[in-house]
C-alpha positions as CSV (number, residue, x, y, z in Angstrom):
1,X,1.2,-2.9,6.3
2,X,2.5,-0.5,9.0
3,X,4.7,0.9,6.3
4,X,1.9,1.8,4.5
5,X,0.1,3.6,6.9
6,X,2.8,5.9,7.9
7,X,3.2,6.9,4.2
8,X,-0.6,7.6,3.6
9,X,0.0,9.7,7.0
10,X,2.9,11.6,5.8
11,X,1.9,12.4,2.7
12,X,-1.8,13.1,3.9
13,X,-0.7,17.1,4.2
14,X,0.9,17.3,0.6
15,X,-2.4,15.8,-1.0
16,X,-3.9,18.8,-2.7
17,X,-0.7,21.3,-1.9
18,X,2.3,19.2,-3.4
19,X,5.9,20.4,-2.6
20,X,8.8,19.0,-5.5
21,X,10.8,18.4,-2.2
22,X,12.5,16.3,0.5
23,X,13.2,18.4,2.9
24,X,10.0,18.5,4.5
25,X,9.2,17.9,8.7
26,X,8.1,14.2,8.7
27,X,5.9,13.7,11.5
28,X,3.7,17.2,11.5
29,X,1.2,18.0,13.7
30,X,-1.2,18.4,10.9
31,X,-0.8,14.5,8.8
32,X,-3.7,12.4,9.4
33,X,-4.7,9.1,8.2
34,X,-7.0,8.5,5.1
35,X,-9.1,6.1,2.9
36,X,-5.7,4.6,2.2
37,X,-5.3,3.6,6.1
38,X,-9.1,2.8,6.8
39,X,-9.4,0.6,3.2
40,X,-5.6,-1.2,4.3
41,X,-7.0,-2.1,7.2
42,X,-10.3,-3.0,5.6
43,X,-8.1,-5.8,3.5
44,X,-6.5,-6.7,6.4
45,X,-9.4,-7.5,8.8
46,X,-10.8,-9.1,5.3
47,X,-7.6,-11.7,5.3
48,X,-8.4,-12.4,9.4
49,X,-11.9,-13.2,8.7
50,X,-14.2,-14.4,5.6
51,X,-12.2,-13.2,3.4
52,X,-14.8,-11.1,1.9
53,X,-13.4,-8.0,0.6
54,X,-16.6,-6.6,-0.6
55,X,-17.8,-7.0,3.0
56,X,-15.0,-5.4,4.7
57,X,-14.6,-2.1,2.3
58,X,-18.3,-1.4,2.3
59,X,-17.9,-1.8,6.5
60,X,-15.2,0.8,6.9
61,X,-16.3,2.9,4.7
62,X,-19.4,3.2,7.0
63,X,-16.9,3.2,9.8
64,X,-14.7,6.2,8.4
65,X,-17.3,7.9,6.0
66,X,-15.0,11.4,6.1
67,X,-11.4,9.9,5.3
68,X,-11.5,11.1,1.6
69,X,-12.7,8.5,-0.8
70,X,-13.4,9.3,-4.4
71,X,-16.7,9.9,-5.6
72,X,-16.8,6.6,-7.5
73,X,-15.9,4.8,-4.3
74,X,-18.0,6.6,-2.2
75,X,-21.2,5.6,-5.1
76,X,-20.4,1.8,-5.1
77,X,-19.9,1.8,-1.0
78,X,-22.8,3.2,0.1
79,X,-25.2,1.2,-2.4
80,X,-25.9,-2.7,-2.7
81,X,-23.4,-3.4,-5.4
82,X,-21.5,-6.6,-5.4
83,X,-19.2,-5.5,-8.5
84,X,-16.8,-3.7,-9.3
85,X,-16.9,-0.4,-11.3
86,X,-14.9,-0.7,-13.6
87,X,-12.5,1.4,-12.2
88,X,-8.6,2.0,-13.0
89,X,-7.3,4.7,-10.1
90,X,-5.0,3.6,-7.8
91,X,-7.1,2.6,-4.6
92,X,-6.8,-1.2,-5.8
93,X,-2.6,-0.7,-5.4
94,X,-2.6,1.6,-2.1
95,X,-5.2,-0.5,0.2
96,X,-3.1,-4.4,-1.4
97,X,0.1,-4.8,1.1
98,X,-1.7,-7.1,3.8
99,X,-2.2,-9.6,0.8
100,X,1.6,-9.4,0.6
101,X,2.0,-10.4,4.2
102,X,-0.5,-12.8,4.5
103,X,0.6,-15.1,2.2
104,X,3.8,-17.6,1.6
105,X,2.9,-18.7,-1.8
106,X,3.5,-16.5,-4.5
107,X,0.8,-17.6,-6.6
108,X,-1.9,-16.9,-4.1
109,X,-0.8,-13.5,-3.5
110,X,-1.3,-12.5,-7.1
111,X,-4.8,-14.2,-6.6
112,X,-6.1,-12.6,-3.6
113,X,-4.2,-9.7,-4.8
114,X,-6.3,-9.4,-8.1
115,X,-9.5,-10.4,-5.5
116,X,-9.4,-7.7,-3.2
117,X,-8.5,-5.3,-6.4
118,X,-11.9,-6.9,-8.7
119,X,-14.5,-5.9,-6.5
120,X,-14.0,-2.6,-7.2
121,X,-10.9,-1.6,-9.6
122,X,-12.1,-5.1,-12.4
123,X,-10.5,-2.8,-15.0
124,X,-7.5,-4.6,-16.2
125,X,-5.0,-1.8,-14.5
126,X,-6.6,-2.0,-11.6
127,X,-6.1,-5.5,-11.2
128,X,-2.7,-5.0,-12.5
129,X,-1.9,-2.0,-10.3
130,X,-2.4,-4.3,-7.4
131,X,-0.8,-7.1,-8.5
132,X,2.2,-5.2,-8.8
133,X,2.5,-3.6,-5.7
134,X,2.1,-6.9,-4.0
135,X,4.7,-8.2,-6.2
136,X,7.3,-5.9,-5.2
137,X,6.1,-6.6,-1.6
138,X,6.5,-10.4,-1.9
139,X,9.5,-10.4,-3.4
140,X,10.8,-7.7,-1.0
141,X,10.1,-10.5,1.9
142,X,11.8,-13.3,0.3
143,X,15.3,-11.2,-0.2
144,X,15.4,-10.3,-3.6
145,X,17.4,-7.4,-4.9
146,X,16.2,-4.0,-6.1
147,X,17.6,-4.9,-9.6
148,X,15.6,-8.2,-9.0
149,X,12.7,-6.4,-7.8
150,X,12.7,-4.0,-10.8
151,X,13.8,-6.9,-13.4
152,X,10.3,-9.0,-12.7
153,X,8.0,-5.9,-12.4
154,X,8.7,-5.0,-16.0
155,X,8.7,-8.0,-17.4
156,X,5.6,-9.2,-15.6
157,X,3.5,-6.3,-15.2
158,X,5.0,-3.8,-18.4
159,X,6.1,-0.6,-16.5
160,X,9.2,1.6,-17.1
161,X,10.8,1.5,-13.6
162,X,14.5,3.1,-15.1
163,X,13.3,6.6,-13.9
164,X,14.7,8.5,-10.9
165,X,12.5,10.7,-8.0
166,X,14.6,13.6,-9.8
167,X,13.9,12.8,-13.1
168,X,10.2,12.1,-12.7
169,X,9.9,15.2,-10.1
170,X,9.8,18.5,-12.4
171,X,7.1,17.6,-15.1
172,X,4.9,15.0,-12.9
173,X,1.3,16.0,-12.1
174,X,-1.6,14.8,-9.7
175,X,-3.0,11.2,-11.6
176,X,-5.3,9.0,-9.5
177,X,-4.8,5.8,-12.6
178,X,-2.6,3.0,-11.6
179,X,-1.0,3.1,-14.8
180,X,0.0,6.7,-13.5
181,X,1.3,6.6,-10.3
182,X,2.1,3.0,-9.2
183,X,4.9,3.1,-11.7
184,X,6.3,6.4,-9.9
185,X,5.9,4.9,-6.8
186,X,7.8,1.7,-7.2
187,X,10.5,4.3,-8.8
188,X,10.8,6.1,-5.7
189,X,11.8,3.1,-3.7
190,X,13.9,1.5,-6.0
191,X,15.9,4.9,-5.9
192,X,15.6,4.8,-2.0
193,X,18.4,4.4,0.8
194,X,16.1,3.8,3.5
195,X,12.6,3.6,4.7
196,X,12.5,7.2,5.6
197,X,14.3,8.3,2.3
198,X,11.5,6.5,0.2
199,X,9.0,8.5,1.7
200,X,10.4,11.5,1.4
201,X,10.8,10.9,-2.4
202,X,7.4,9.9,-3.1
203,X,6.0,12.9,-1.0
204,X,8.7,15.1,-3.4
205,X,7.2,13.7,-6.7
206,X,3.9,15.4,-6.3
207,X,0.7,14.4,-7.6
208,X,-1.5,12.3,-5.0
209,X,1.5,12.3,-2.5
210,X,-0.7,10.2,0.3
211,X,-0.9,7.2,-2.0
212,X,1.7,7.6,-4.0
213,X,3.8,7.7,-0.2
214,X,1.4,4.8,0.9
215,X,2.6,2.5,-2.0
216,X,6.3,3.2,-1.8
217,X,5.8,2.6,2.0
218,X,4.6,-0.5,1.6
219,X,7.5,-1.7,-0.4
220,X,10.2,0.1,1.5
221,X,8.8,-1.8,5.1
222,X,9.6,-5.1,3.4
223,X,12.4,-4.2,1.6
224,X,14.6,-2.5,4.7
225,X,13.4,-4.7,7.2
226,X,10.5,-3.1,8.9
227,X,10.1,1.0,9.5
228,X,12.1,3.1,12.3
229,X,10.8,3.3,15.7
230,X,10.5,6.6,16.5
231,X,8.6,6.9,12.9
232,X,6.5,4.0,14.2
233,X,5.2,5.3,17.7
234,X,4.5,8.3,15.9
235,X,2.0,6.9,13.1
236,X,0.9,4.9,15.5
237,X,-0.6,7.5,17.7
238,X,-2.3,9.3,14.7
239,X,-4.7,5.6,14.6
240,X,-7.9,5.8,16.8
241,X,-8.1,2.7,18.6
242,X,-10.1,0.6,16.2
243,X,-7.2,1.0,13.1
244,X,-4.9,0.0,15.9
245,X,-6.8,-3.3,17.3
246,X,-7.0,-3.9,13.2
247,X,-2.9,-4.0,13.1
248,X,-2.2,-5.9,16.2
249,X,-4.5,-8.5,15.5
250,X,-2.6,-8.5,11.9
251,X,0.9,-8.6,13.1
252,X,0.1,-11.1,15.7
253,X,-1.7,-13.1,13.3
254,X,2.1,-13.1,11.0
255,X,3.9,-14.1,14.1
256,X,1.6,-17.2,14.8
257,X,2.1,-17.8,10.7
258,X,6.0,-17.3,11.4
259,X,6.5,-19.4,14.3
260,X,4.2,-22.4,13.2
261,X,6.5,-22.2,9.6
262,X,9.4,-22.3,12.2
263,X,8.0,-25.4,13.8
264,X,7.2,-27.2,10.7
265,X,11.3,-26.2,9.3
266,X,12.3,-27.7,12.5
267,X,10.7,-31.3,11.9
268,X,13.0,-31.5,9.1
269,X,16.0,-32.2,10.9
C-alpha cells in the first residue's frame, strides 16, 4: 500500500507536464498526494471495516474533495448512486493494492478485487484492470518470479507485458483506460532493478505519471521486499494525519494477520 502512495506522490508533479526521463529529483518539494492516495486509503479503511467500498469512496471523497478526481468520479461521489458507471479508466487499478495485502487466498483477492473495482469501474476493463494489478501484487507476496509474474498476467488477464520503459517511452501518450496504462505500468516494474528504479520508469513513460507511478509502486513494494526508508519517511510526511492513522491501522492490522498465521504454522509441529 505504502508503495503506492509514494508513487502517486512522485509522480503527482509530472501529471500534466510529463518528462520521457529518469533522471528526475525524487522527493521534490512540490509532489503531493492525490485521489490515488485518498481512494487507496478509502479501500483500505473499506477492508478494516464493513467492507463497503461504496461507503468508503463516497466518504473520502467528501474528506479530500480537491485531490483531483475525474469528472465522472467526482458525478457518481457526490450523488446517491449505488452503481457503478460504467467506467473503464484506471482509478479501479491505482486505488486496488490493500485488497492484495489483506488477503491469503488468492481467489478472494480477485473477488474483493473485482468488488471494490464494480462500484464504480463495472466495465469489464475496469474490473480487469484491477484484478490485474492485485494479481501481480499477490503473487509478488508469495515469491514468484518476474517471468512468473509476467507468464500469469498474460495468460489470465490478455496484456502484452514483453515491452521495455524505453521501448514504450518515445511514442506513449496521456490515457486514463486501464487497457492503456495498467499494461505500461506492470511493464515498468518488470523491467525494474529496484523499488526506486520502478518509479522512476513509470514517471519516464509519460502519460498520467501519478497513477501510472502509483500502480508500478504497488507491485515493486511487494516484489522487493517493502520501499527504502529514507523514501518512506519522506512520503510519509507529505500524508496529513488522517491518511497516516489510515496506514497504521493497515499495517498493524497485517502484522496481527501475520503473527496469528505464525501461531496457527506453529501448532503444526
Amino acid at each position: 500500500m505504502l508503495g503506492a502512495i509514494i508513487g502517486d506522490i512522485v509522480g503527482s508533479r509530472f501529471e500534466h507536464n510529463n518528462y520521457k526521463g529518469k533522471d528526475f529529483k525524487l522527493c521534490h518539494a512540490e509532489c503531493r498526494f492525490t485521489d490515488d492516495t485518498v481512494l487507496t486509503a478509502a479501500v483500505a479503511e473499506a477492508l478494516l471495516e464493513d467492507g463497503n467500498f461504496t461507503q468508503a469512496l463516497k466518504k473520502f471523497y467528501r474528506a479530500y474533495p480537491h485531490a483531483g478526481y475525474g469528472g465522472y468520479f467526482q458525478a457518481w461521489a457526490r450523488s446517491d448512486a449505488r452503481q457503478g458507471y460504467h467506467s473503464f479508466g484506471n482509478g479501479s487499478a491505482m486505488r486496488v493494492s490493500p485488497v492484495a495485502w489483506f488477503y491469503d487466498d488468492f481467489e478472494l483477492v480477485l473477488e474483493q478485487a473485482a468488488a471494490s473495482a464494480r462500484v464504480t469501474h463495472n466495465h469489464p476493463e475496469g474490473i480487469k484492470g484491477a484484478q490485474a494489478v492485485a494479481t501481480a501484487i499477490f503473487r509478488a507476496r508469495q515469491g514468484e518470479d518476474k517471468s512468473q509474474i509476467r507468464k500469469d498476467l498474460e495468460d489470465r488477464f490478455g496484456y502484452a507485458l514483453r515491452r521495455t520503459p524505453h521501448q514504450i517511452r518515445p511514442g506513449y501518450q496521456f490515457d486514463v483506460t486501464c487497457q492503456g496504462s495498467v499494461p505500461e505500468a506492470i511493464c515498468c516494474f518488470l523491467d525494474a532493478a529496484d523499488f526506486e528504479d520502478a518509479i522512476r520508469a513509470a514517471v519516464s513513460i509519460g502519460g498520467d505519471s501519478d497513477t501510472i507511478a502509483c500502480i508500478t509502486g504497488s507491485i515493486a513494494e511487494a516484489y522487493f521486499g517493502g520501499v527504502p526508508e529514507e523514501i518512506s519517511r519522506w512520503a510519509w510526511s507529505r500524508l496529513d494525519t488522517r491518511l497516516q492513522e489510515v496506514v497504521k491501522r493497515f499495517q498493524s492490522a497485517l502484522s496481527r494477520q501475520l503473527r496469528s498465521s505464525e501461531c496457527s504454522d506453529s501448532e503444526l509441529f
